[in-house]
C-alpha positions as CSV (number, residue, x, y, z in Angstrom):
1,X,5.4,7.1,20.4
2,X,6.8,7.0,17.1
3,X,4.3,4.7,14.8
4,X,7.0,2.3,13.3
5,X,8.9,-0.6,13.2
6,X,12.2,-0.6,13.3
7,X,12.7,-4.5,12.6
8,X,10.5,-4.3,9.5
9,X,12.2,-1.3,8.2
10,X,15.5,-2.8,8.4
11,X,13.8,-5.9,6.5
12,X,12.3,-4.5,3.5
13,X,15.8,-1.9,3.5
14,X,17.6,-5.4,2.9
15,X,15.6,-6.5,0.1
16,X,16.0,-3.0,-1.5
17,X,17.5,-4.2,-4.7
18,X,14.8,-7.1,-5.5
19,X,12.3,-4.5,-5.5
20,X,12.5,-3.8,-9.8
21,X,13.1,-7.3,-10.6
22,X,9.8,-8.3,-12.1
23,X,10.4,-12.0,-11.3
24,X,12.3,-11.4,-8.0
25,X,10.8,-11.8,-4.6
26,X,8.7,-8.9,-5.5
27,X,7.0,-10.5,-8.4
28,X,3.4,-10.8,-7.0
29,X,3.3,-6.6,-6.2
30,X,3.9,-5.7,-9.9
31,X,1.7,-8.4,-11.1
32,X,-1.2,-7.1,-9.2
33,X,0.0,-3.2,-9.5
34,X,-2.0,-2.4,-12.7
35,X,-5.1,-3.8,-10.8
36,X,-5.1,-1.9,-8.2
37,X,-4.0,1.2,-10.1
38,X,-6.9,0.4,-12.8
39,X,-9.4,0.1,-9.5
40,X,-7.5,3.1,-8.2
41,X,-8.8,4.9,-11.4
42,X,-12.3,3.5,-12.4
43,X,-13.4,5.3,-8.3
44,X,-11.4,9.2,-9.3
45,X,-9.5,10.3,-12.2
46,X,-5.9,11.0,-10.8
47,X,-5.4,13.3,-13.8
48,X,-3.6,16.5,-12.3
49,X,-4.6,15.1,-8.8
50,X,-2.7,15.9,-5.7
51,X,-2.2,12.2,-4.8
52,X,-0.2,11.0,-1.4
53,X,1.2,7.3,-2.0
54,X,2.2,6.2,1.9
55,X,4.4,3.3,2.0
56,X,6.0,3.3,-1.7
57,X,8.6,0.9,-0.7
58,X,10.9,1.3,-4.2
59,X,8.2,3.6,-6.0
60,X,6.2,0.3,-7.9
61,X,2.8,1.6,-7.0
62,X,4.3,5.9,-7.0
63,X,5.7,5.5,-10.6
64,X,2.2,4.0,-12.4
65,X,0.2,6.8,-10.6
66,X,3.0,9.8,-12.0
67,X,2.5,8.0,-15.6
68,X,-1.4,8.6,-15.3
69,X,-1.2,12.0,-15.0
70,X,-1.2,12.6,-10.9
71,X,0.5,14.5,-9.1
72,X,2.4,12.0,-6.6
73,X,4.1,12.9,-3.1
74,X,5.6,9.4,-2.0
75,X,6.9,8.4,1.5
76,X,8.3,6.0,3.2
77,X,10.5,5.4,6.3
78,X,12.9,2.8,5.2
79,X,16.2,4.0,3.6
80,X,16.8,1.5,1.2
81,X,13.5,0.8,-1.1
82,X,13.5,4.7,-0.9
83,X,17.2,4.6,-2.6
84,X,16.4,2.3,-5.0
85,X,13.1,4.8,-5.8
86,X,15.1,7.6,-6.5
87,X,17.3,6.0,-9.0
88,X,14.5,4.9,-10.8
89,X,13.4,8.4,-11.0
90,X,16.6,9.2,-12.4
91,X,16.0,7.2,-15.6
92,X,12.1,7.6,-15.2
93,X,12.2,11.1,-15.1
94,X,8.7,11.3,-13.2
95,X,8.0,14.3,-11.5
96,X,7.7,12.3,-8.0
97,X,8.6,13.4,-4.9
98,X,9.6,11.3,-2.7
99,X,10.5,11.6,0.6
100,X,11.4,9.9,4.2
101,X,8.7,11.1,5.9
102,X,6.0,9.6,8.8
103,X,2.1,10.5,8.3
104,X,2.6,12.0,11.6
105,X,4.8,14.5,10.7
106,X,3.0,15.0,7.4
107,X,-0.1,15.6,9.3
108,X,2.2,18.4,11.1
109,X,2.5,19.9,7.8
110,X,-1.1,20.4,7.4
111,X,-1.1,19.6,3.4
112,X,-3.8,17.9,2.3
113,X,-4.4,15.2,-0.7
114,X,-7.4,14.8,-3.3
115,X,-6.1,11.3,-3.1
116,X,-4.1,9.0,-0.4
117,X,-3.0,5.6,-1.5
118,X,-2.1,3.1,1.8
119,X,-1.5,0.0,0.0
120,X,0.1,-3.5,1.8
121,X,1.7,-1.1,4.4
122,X,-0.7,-0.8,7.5
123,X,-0.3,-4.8,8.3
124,X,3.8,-3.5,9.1
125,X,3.1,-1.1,11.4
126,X,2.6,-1.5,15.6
127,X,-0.8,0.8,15.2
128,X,-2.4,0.5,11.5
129,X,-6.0,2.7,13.1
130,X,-3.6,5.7,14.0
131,X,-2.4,6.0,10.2
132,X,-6.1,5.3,9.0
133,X,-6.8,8.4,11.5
134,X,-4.1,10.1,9.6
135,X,-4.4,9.4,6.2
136,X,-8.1,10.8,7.2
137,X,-6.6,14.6,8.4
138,X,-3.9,14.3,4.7
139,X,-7.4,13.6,3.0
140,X,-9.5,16.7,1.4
141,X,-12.3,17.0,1.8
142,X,-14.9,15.0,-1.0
143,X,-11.3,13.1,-1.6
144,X,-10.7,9.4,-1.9
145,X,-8.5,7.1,0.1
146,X,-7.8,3.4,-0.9
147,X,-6.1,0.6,1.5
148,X,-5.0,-2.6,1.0
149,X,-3.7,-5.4,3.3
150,X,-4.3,-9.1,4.4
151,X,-7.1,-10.8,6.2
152,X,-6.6,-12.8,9.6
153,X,-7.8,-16.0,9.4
154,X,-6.9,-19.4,8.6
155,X,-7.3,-19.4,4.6
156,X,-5.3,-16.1,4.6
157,X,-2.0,-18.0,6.9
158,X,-1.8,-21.2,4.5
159,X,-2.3,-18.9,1.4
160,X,-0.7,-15.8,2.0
161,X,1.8,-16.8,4.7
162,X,2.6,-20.7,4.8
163,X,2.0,-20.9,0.9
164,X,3.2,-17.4,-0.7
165,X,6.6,-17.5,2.0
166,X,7.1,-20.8,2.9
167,X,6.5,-23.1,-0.2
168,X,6.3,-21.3,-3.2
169,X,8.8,-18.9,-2.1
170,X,7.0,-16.4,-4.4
171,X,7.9,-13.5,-1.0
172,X,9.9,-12.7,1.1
173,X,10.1,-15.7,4.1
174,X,9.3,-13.3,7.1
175,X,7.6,-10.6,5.1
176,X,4.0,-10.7,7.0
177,X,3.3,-12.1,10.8
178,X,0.0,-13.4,11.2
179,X,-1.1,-11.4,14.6
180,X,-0.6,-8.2,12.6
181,X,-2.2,-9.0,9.9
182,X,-5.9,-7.4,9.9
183,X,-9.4,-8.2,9.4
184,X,-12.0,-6.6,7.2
185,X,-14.0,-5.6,9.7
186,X,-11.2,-3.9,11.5
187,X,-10.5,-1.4,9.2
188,X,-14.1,-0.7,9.0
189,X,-13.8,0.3,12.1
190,X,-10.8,2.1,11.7
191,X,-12.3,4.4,8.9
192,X,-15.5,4.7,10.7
193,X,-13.7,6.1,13.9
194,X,-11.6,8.8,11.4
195,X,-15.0,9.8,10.1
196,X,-14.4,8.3,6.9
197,X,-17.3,6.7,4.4
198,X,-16.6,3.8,3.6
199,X,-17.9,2.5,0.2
200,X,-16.6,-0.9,-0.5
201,X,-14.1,-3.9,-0.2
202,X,-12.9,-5.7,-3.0
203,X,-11.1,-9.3,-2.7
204,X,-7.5,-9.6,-4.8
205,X,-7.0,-12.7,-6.0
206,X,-3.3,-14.1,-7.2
207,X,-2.9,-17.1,-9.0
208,X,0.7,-17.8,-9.1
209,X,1.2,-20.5,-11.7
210,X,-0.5,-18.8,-13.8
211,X,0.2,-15.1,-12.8
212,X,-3.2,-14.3,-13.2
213,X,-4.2,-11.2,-10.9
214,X,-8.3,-10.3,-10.6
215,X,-10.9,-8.1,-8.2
216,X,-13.2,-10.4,-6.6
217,X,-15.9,-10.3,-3.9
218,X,-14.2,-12.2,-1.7
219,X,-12.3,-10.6,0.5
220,X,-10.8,-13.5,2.7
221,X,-7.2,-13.4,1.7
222,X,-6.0,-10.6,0.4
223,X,-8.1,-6.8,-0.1
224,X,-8.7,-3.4,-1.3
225,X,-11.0,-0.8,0.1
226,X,-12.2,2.4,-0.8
227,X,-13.3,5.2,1.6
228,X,-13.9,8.5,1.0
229,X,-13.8,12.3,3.5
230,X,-16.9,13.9,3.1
């Protein structure tokens, strides 16, 4: 069985041309893109890495990581943030490549990554521990992976679901549901069953009146972790 959605495909594909529109419905991603990138960096320097970004939506994330010197391969499976990524890279002129691609088929491929980037994309997807699995066979070995996504719990639906969706509007109404939305200690056991170290989780922390974005140890909304392939 194919490891998608088709529904939520078909929804970010809608919103395709919001996603360069620093004050659209995308706002809080390229508020909090230099963080993560900046985390991203202070674990591996990307510089002439081979670097896998899974899930680049319209290339926010793809295009930061090209600009720092990696090598980037992005995919994604929805049609229109992939569009609206290649026309970027028209006027970018970044050496990405981006392609329409599952990390099941890229696993067929057998080309591996010094780096794999999984970033608000596992909570959109009918099994999130069966990319974790392959994000672990794309991974080198000594290489680093990073994910990101959205705790399950109350605090996490009246801030990131009733509050970011509903009332401020500052997403997508519709962009996360909160049974697929996944704990902390989830993915650790995701990663542990790919055979993956993991070595820490970091809270994200959005402010939006004030469009302040910060790493915290706090974990209860929204998250980043880093594992590593030994």
């Amino acid at each position: 069985m194919e490891n998608f959605d088709q529904l939520e495909l078909e929804k970010f594909s809608k919103l395709a041309d919001q996603w360069w529109d620093p004050n659209g419905k995308f706002k809080p991603l390229h508020l909090i893109n230099p963080l993560r990138t900046s985390y991203i960096e202070d674990k591996v320097n990307i510089k002439n890495l081979e670097i896998l970004d899974i899930g680049c939506g319209g290339g926010i994330l793809a295009e930061l990581l090209s600009q720092k010197g990696g090598n980037v391969t992005a995919i994604d499976l929805a049609d229109g943030p992939l569009s609206v990524a290649k026309i970027r890279q028209k006027k970018s002129k970044l050496d990405i490549n981006y392609r329409k691609i599952s990390t099941t088929d890229m696993v067929k491929e057998k080309k591996t990554f010094d780096v794999i980037t999984c970033l608000e994309m596992l909570e959109h997807v009918p099994d999130p521990s069966q990319v974790v699995e392959e994000c672990a066979q794309l991974c080198k070995p000594g290489g680093h992976l990073f994910f990101s996504t959205i705790n399950r719990n109350l605090k996490s639906f009246i801030f990131a679901i009733l509050g970011a969706e509903y009332i401020l509007n500052i997403l997508p109404q519709g962009t996360h549901e909160f049974e697929k939305l996944i704990k902390p200690s989830e993915m650790k056991d995701y990663i542990d069953r790919a055979s993956l170290v993991f070595e820490e989780v970091k809270g994200m922390s959005y402010l939006p009146f004030l469009d302040i974005v910060r790493l915290t140890d706090d974990p209860s909304v929204n998250y980043i972790i880093h594992a590593t392939k030994k």
